[in-house]
C-alpha positions in Angstrom: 10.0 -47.2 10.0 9.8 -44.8 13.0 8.2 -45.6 15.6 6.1 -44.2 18.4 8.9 -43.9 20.4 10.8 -41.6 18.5 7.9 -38.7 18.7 8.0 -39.5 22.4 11.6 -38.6 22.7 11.2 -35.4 20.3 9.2 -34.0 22.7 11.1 -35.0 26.0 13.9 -33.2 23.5 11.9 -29.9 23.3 10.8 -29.6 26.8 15.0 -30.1 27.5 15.8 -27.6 25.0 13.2 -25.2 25.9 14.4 -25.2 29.9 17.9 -24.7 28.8 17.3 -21.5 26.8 14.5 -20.3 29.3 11.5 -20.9 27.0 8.1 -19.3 28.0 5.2 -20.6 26.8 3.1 -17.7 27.3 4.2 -15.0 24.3 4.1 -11.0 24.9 5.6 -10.0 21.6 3.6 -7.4 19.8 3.6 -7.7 15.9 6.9 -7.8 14.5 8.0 -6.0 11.5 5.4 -8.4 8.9 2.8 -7.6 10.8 3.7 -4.0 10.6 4.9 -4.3 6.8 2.9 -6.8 4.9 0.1 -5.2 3.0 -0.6 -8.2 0.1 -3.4 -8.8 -1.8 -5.9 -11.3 -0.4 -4.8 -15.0 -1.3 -7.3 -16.6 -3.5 -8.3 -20.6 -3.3 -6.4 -22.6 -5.8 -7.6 -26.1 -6.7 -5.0 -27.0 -9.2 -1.6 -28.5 -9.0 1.4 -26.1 -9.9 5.1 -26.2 -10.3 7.3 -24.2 -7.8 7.1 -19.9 -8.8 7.7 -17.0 -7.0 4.4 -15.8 -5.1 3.2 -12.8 -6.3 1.3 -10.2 -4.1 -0.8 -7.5 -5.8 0.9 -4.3 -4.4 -1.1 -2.8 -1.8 -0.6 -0.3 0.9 2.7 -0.3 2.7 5.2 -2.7 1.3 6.6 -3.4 -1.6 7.4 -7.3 -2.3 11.0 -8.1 -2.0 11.9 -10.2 -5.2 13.0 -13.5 -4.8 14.4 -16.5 -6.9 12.3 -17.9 -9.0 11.8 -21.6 -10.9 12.9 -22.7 -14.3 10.3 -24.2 -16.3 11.7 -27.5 -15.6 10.6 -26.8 -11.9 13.8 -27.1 -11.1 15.0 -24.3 -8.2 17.9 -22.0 -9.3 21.2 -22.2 -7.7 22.1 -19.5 -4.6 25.3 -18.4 -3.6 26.9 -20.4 -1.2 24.3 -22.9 -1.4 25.4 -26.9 -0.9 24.7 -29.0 -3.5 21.6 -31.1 -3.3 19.8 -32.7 -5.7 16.4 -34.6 -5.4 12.7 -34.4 -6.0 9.9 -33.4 -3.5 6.2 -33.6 -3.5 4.6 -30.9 -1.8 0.4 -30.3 -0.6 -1.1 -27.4 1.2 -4.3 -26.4 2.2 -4.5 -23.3 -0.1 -3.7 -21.1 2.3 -0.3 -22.3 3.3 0.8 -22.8 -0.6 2.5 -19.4 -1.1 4.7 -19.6 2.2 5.7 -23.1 0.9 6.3 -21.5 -2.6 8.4 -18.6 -0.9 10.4 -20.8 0.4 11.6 -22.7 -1.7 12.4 -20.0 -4.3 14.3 -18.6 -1.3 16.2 -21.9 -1.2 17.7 -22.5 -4.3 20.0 -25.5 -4.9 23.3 -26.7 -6.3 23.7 -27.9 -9.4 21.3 -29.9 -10.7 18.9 -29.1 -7.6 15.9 -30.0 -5.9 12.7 -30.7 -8.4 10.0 -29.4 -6.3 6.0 -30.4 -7.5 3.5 -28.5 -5.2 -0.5 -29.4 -4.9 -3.5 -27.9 -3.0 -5.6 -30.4 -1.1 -7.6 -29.1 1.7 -7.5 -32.4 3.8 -4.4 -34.6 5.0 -5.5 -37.2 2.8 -3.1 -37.6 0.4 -0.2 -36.8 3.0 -1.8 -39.5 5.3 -1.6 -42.1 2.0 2.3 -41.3 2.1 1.8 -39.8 -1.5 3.3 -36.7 -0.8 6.5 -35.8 1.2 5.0 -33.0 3.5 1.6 -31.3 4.1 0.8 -27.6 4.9 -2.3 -27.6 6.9 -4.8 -24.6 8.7 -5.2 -26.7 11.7 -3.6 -29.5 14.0 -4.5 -32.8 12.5 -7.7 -34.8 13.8 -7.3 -37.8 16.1 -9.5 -39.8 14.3 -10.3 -40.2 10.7 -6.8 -38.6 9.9 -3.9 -39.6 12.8 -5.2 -42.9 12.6 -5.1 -43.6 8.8 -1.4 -41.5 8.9 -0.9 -44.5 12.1 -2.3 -47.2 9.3 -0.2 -46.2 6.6 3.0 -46.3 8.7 3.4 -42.7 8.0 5.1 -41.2 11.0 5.6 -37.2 10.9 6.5 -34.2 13.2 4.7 -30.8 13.3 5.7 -28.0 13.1 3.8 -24.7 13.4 5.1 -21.9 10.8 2.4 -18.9 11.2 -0.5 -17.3 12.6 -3.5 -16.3 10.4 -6.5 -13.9 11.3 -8.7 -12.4 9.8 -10.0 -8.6 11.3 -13.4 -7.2 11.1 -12.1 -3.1 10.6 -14.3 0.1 10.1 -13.1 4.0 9.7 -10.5 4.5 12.1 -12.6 8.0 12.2 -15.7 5.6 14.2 -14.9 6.2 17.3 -18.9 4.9 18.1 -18.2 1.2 17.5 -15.8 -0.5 19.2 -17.0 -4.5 19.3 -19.3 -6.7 17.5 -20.9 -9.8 18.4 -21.5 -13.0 15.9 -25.4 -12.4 15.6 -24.3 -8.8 14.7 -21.9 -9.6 12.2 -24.4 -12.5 10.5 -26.9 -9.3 10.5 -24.3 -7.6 8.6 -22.2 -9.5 6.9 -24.2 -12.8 6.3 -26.4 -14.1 3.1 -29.4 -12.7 4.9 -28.2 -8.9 4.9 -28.0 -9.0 1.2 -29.6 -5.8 0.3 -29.4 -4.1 3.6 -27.7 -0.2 2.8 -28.6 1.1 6.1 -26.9 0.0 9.8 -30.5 -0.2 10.8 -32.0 -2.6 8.3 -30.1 -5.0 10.1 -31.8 -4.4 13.3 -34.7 -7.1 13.0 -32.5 -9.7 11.9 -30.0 -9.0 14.9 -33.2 -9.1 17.2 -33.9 -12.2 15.8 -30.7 -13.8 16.4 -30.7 -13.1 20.3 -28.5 -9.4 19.7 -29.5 -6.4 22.0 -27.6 -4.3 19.3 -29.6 -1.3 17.9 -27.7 0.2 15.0 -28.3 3.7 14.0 -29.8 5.4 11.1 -27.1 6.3 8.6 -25.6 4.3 5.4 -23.9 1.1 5.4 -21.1 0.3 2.9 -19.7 -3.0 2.9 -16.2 -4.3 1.6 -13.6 -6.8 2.2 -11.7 -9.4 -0.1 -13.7 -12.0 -2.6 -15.9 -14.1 -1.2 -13.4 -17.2 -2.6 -10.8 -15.7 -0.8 -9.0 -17.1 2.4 -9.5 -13.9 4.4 -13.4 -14.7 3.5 -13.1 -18.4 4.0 -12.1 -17.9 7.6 -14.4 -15.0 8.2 -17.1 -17.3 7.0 -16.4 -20.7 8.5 -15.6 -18.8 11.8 -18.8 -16.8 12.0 -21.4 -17.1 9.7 -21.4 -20.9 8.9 -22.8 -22.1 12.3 -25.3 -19.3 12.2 -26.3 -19.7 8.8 -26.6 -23.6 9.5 -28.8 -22.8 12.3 -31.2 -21.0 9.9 -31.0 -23.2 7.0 -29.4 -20.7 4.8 -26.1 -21.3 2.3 -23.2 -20.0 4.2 -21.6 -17.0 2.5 -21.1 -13.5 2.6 -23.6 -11.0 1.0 -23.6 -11.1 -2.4 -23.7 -7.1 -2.7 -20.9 -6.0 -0.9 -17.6 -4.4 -2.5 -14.8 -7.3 -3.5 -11.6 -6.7 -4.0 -8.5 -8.5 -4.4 -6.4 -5.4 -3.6 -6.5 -4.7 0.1 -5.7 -1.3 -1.0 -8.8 -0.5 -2.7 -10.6 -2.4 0.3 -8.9 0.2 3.2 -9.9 2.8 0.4 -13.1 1.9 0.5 -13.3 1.4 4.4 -11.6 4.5 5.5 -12.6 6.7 2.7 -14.2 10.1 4.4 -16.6 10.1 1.5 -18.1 6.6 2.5 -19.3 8.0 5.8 -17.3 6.8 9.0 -20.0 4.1 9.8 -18.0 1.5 7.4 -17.5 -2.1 7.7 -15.5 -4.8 6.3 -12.8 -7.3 6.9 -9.2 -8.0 6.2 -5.8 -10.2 6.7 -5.4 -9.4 10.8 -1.3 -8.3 9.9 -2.8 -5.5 6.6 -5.1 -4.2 9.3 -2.8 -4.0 11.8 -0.3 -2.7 9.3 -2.9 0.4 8.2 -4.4 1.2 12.2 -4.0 4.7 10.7 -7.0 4.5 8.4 -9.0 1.3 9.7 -10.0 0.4 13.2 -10.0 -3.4 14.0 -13.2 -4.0 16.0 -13.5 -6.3 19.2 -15.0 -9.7 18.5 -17.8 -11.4 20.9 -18.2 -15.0 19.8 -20.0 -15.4 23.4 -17.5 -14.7 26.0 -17.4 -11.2 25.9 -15.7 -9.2 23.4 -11.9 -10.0 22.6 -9.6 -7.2 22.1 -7.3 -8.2 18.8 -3.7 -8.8 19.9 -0.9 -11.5 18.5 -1.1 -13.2 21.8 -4.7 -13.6 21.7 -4.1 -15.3 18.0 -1.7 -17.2 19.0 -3.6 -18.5 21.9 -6.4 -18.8 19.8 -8.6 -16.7 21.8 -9.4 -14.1 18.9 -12.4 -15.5 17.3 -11.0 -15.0 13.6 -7.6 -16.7 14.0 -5.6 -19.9 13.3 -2.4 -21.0 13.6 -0.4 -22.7 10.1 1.4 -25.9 10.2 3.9 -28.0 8.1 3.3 -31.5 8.7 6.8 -33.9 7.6 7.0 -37.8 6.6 9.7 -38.4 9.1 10.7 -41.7 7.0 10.6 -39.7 3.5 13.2 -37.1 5.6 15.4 -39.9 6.3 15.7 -40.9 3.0 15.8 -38.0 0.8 17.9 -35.4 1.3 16.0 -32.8 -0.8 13.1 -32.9 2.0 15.8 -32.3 4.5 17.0 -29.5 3.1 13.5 -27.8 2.3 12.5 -28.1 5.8 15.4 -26.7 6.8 15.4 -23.8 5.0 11.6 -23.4 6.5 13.4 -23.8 9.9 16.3 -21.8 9.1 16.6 -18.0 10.8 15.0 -15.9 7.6 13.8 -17.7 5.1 10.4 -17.8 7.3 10.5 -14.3 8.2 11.5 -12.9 5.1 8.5 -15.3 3.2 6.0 -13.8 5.5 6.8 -9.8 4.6 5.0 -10.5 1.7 1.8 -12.7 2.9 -1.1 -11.5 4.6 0.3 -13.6 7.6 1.6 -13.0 11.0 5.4 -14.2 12.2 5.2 -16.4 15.3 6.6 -15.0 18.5 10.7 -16.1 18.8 10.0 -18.6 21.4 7.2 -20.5 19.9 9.1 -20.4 16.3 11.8 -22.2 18.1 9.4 -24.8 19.7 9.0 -25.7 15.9 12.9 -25.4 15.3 13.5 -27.8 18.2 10.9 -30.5 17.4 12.6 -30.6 13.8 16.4 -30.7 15.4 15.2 -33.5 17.5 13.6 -35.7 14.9 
């Protein structure tokens, strides 16, 4: 079993590592080529188990998705040139946003002959990591302390994290409305939220902003509404970000208006947003990276969760600071590593130079800066 003093001396290992190659903790990269490139389909919930595929991305506005290798039906990966031979099971869970970057990578792995059996799973909670029933755990957010670390601590399951990605989502009208620049969360509740159901003007939301404690008064001209399903995980963030505490506040279900314009294409959702014919005074929301990726033909709006509004930025998602954004992590059974040298190899090929990169030009997901990918690369090294 490892113990506590192992994670201890992974850490003294990064900050060593770090020093030596002049880490900075403080990132100023702008988005790199996925953020600039990656123009998926939202990524929908899943609830079922599934055998390793390919991730497919409904083709959207700028990119085209790179093929990759895909499973037999046996689950089994294919082979890859030059690849070592390992062979081996894993048993993989994600929250349901991770799953396709754990797909992508291991279709981008491949295996010698006979391979690595892969078995991937949703769950939304470390539970089932935590019970030492799976080998690794993809996760939207840093383990909790108590009710999760503790019952990893009372299973003897000892792990390393690793973040992989940054997720946000953007709030975007017409890049041709050049009259609204930032929203605050009583705004977007007004406007986005179960309560605006209905509303087709920017000022039927007035009242309801008023209400909420919002000095906004929106003008007199048509509103049109779109963005991603409401089950998506674009919506899911949008929602538990913003609306959820509001709607809590007021006793309402928390959700998105029912009568806005859904679509699983991010295409037809920029179409929608930036159309001329829609009238400039648009609104919707997005993946941060497609937004980013399309500034030509919608303008990602400043958020104000209450500190005055925040610019969008990769450093301020990284840091957490934008109020729409999350970082992604792979959680690893240090013990199960050890022992089985088809988890060692996975995780390597998620800490290798391109699988990563290469999985995330097809996502709706944001690269990590160099520095703070190799933060990741280092704590894995030093295991």
């Amino acid at each position: 079993m490892v113990t506590i003093s192992r994670r201890w001396m992974v850490a003294a290992l990064a900050l060593v590592l770090a020093a030596c190659t002049g880490t900075n903790n403080t990132p100023t990269a702008t988005p790199g080529p996925a953020a600039t490139r990656a123009t998926p389909a939202a990524t929908t919930r899943a609830t079922t188990s599934v055998t390793p595929s390919q991730p497919t991305a409904t083709a959207s506005a700028r990119v085209a998705p790179t093929p990759g290798a895909t499973a037999s039906a046996s689950g089994r990966l294919p082979p890859s040139p030059g690849a070592s031979a390992v062979a081996g099971s894993i048993a993989i869970a994600d929250a349901a946003a991770v799953d396709p970057i754990s797909r992508a990578v291991a279709a981008a792995l491949g295996a010698g002959d006979p391979g690595i059996a892969a078995t991937f799973s949703t769950d939304e909670t470390f539970a089932s990591f935590c019970a030492g029933q799976v080998d690794a755990y993809g996760a939207v957010r840093k383990i909790k302390a108590r009710g999760e670390a503790d019952v990893c601590a009372n299973n003897n399951v000892d792990y390393v994290e690793l973040r992989i990605a940054l997720d946000a989502v953007a709030v975007v009208t017409s890049a041709q409305n050049a009259d609204l620049v930032c929203l605050g969360f009583p705004d977007l509740y007004a406007l986005l939220g179960p309560e605006s159901t209905g509303f087709t003007n920017w000022k039927d939301a007035n009242s309801l902003a008023a209400t909420l404690g919002s000095g906004a008064e929106f003008a007199d001209q048509p509103l049109t509404v779109a963005g991603p399903p409401a089950d998506a995980d674009a919506s899911a963030l949008l929602i538990d970000a913003i609306i959820a505490p509001i709607a809590a506040q007021r006793s309402q279900t928390a959700g998105v208006r029912s009568d806005y314009q859904a679509s699983p294409d991010s295409t037809a959702v920029i179409s929608t947003v930036a159309n001329p014919a829609s009238g400039a005074a648009t609104l919707g929301w997005l993946p941060y990276s497609v937004a980013a990726a399309n500034a030509d033909q919608v303008k990602i709006l400043r958020l104000d969760g209450g500190d005055g509004c925040i610019n969008p930025s990769v450093d301020k998602v990284l840091s957490g600071a934008y109020p729409t954004s999350r970082s992604l992590y792979l959680y690893v059974n240090l013990d199960k590593a050890d022992a089985n040298p088809a988890l060692a190899a996975y995780v390597d090929a998620y800490m290798g130079p391109d699988t990563l990169a290469t999985a995330l030009q097809t996502l709706p997901y944001l690269p990590l800066p160099d520095d703070v990918l190799q933060e990741s690369r280092f704590a894995w090294q030093g295991r």
